[in-house]
N, C-alpha and C positions, 0 to 999 in steps of 0.2 A: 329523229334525224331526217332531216328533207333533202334530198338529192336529186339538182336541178337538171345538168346539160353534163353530156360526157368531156367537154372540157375544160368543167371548172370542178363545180362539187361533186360529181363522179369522179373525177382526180382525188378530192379530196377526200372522200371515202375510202380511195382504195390504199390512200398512202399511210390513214388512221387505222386500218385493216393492218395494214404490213405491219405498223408498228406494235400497235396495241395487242394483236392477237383476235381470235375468232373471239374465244370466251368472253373478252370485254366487252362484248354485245350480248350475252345470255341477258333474257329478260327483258329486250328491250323491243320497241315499235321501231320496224323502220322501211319507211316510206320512199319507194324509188320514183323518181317521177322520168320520165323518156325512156320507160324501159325496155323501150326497142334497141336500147343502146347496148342493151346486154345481149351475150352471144352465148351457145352452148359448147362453143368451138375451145378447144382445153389452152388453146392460144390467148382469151380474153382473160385479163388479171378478173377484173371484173367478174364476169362469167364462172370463174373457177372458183371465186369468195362468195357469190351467194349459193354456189353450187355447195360451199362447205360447210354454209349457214344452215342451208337447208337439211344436211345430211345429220347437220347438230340437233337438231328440232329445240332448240332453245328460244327461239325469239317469233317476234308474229312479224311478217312480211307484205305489204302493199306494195302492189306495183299498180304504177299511172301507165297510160299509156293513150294518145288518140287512134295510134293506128297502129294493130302486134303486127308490124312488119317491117323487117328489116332493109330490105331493096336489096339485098345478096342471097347467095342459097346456104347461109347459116340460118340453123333454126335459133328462136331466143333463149327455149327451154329444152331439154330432154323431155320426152313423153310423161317419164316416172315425174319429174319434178313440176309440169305442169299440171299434173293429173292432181297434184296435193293443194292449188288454187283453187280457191269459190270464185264462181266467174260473174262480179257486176257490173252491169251497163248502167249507165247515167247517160240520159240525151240533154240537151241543155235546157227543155221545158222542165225535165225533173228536177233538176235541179233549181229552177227559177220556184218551182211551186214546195218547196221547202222542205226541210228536212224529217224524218219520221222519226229517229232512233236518238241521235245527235240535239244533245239540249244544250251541253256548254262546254267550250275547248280552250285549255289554256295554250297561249301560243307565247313562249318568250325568246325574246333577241337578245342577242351579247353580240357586244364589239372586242376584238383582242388583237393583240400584237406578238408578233412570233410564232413559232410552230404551235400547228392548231392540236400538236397531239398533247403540246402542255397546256393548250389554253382549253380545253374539254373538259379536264379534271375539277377543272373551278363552276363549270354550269350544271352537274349534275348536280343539282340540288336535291331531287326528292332522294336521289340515294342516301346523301351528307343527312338529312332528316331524318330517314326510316325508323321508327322505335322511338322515337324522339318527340312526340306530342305532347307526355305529360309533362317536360320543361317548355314547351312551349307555349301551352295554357297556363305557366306560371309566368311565363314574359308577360305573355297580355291578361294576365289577372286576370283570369274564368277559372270559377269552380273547380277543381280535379274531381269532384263527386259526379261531374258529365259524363266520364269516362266508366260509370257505373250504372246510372240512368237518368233521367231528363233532370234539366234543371232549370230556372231561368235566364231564358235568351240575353246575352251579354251584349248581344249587336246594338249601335248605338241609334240604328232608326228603327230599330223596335222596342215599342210599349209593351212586353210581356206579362199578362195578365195570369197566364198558369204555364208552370214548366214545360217547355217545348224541344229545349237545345240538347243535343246528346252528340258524343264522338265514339264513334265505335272504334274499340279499342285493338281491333284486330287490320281493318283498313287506315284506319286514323285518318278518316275523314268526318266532317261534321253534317248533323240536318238539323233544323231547324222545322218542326213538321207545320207553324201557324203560317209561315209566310208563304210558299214554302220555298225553303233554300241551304243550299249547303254544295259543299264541296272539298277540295284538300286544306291541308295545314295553311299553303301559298292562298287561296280565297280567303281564310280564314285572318289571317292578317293585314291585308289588305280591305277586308268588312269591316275590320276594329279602327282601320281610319289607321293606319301605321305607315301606309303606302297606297298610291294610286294606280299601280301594274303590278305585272307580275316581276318585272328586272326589280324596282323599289324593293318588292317582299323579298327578294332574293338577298338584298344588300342589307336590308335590314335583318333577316334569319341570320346570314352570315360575323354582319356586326354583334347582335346579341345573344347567339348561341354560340358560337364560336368565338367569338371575342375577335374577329378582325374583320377588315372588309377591303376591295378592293385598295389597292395604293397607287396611285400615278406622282411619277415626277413634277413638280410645280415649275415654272419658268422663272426664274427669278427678274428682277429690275434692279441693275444697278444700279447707286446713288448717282454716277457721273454719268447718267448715259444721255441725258443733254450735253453737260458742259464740257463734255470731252474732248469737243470741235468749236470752233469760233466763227465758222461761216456760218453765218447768217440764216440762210435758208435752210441747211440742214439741221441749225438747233429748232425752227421752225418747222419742219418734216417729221424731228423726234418728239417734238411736245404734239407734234398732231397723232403720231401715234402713239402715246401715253394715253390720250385724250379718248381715243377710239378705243381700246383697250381700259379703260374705266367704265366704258359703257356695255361691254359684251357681257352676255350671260352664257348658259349653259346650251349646248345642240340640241336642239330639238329633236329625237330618235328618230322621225318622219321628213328629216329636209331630205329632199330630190339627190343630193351631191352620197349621200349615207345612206340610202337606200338605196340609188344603182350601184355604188360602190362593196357595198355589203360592211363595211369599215368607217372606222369614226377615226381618222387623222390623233397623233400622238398631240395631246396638249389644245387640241381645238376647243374653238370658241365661237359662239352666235353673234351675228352681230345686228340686233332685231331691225334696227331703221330699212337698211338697205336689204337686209335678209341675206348676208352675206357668212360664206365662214372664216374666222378670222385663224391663220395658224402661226403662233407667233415662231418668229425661228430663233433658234437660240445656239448657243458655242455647248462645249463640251461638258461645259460644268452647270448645263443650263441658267446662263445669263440671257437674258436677252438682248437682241441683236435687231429687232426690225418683225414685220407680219407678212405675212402671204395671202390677199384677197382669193377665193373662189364661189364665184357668181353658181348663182344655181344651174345656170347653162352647161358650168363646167369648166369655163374662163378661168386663169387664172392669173396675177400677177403679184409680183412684188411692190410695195409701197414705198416710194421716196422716202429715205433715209435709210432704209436697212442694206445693211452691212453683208458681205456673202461672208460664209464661213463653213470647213470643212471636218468633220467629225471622222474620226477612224474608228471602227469595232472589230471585235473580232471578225466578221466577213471582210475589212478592209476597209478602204477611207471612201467617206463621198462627200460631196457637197450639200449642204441646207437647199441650195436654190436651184 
């Protein structure tokens, strides 16, 4: 868990804390980043959850920080609870002349919608896995005799001439000793050519161990949604955006607009020429209704012919535009 700036994902750590419970973090890496932001002062929510974390001794803790100081006369840590840190420095030469310990870090992203305490339960993947390798070397057809001792490399850019590949059955990760290479269950799927990242392996463990995967709402296209109107220009405005809309692909995880945002817009679309996101808006029953341009700058507008329309939910009614 990566925890940026006290007023966004420090927020949202504290309010995953509230709900979740301390425990639903035993076991877990978690990485504070500004942790000047934290206080020892029994007032800081903050302050007083990793003061509880700590007291648990269940999880490993990283705190970032460029400078331990606060600018108040609140200390960050109690004595005792700073006394339990190993204290390392990185200057930015060390860090330019590379790494000593650190050979490979998986890093994955999710986009979600709604409360992030229900949307959390869907990315822990290695938990959903744990125990779970021998059906997963039966997904992608390897040996289960690996899980006993070496066998021939399965990976499909290796010639394996004498058994090499094994999973140890207690970690349940794999090596590979000729190349050399290995890693968890997520590399391991992703080395078989099944996915190109770690979200892919996610979606694919999920679809065929689990038998389901992600679901999002589709936008539909009316049959009338030209000929519903007779002016001229605006059946001209709706076939233009049909048009544009036949041509969009899927968001690129890396555009500009989803990366400052942290969030991929419900029903988004790429739109490769112009490098644009295309969001199409829709009524209630999701028909569609017209798109929403957003330039990489951040611009945004609406396109000639789409129709405004207002959807109620349970938090109450708003508008598409």
């Amino acid at each position: 868990m990566f925890l940026q700036s006290e007023g966004n994902t420090h927020a949202t750590f504290r309010f995953a804390v509230e709900e979740l419970g301390i425990q639903s973090f035993d076991d877990r890496l978690i990485v504070i980043d500004e942790f000047h932001h934290v206080s020892s002062n029994p007032d800081s929510i903050l302050g007083t959850q990793l003061t509880a974390l700590i007291a648990r001794d269940k999880v490993h803790v990283v705190a970032m920080t460029g400078s331990y100081f606060r600018g108040d006369s609140e200390a960050v840590l109690s004595p005792a609870d700073e006394a339990k840190f190993e204290t390392v420095t990185y200057t930015y030469y060390e860090q330019l002349n590379g790494y000593t310990w650190l050979k490979s870090l998986d890093i994955g992203y999710f986009f979600y919608t709604g409360p992030y305490v229900e949307a959390i339960h869907k990315v822990l993947i290695f938990t959903d896995i744990n125990g779970r390798s021998k059906e997963i070397l039966d997904l992608l057809g390897i040996d289960q005799r690996a899980r006993f001792k070496h066998v021939h490399c399965p990976l499909p850019d290796h010639d394996d001439r004498r058994p090499s590949f094994r999973v140890d059955p207690k970690t349940e990760r794999f090596i590979c000793t000729c190349l050399p290479r290995g890693g968890s269950m997520i590399d391991l799927v992703i080395g078989m050519g099944h996915a190109s990242n770690f979200v892919e392996a996610t979606r694919w463990l999920r679809k065929n161990l689990f038998g389901y995967a992600t679901q999002y709402k589709q936008v539909n296209i009316p049959n009338d949604f030209v000929t519903t109107t007779t002016d001229t220009k605006e059946i001209a405005d709706r076939t233009e955006i049909l048009r544009v809309l036949s041509k969009c692909i899927e968001v690129p995880p890396l555009h500009p607009y989803v990366v400052k945002k942290g969030i991929l817009p419900l029903c988004a679309l790429y739109e490769p020429i112009l490098k644009n996101l295309v969001i199409p808006i829709h009524d209630k029953d999701f028909l569609l209704r017209g798109f929403e341009y957003i330039y990489q700058q951040d611009n945004k507008f609406c396109v000639d012919g789409t129709r405004s329309v207002a959807i109620r939910d349970e938090r109450g009614s708003y508008n598409c535009l």
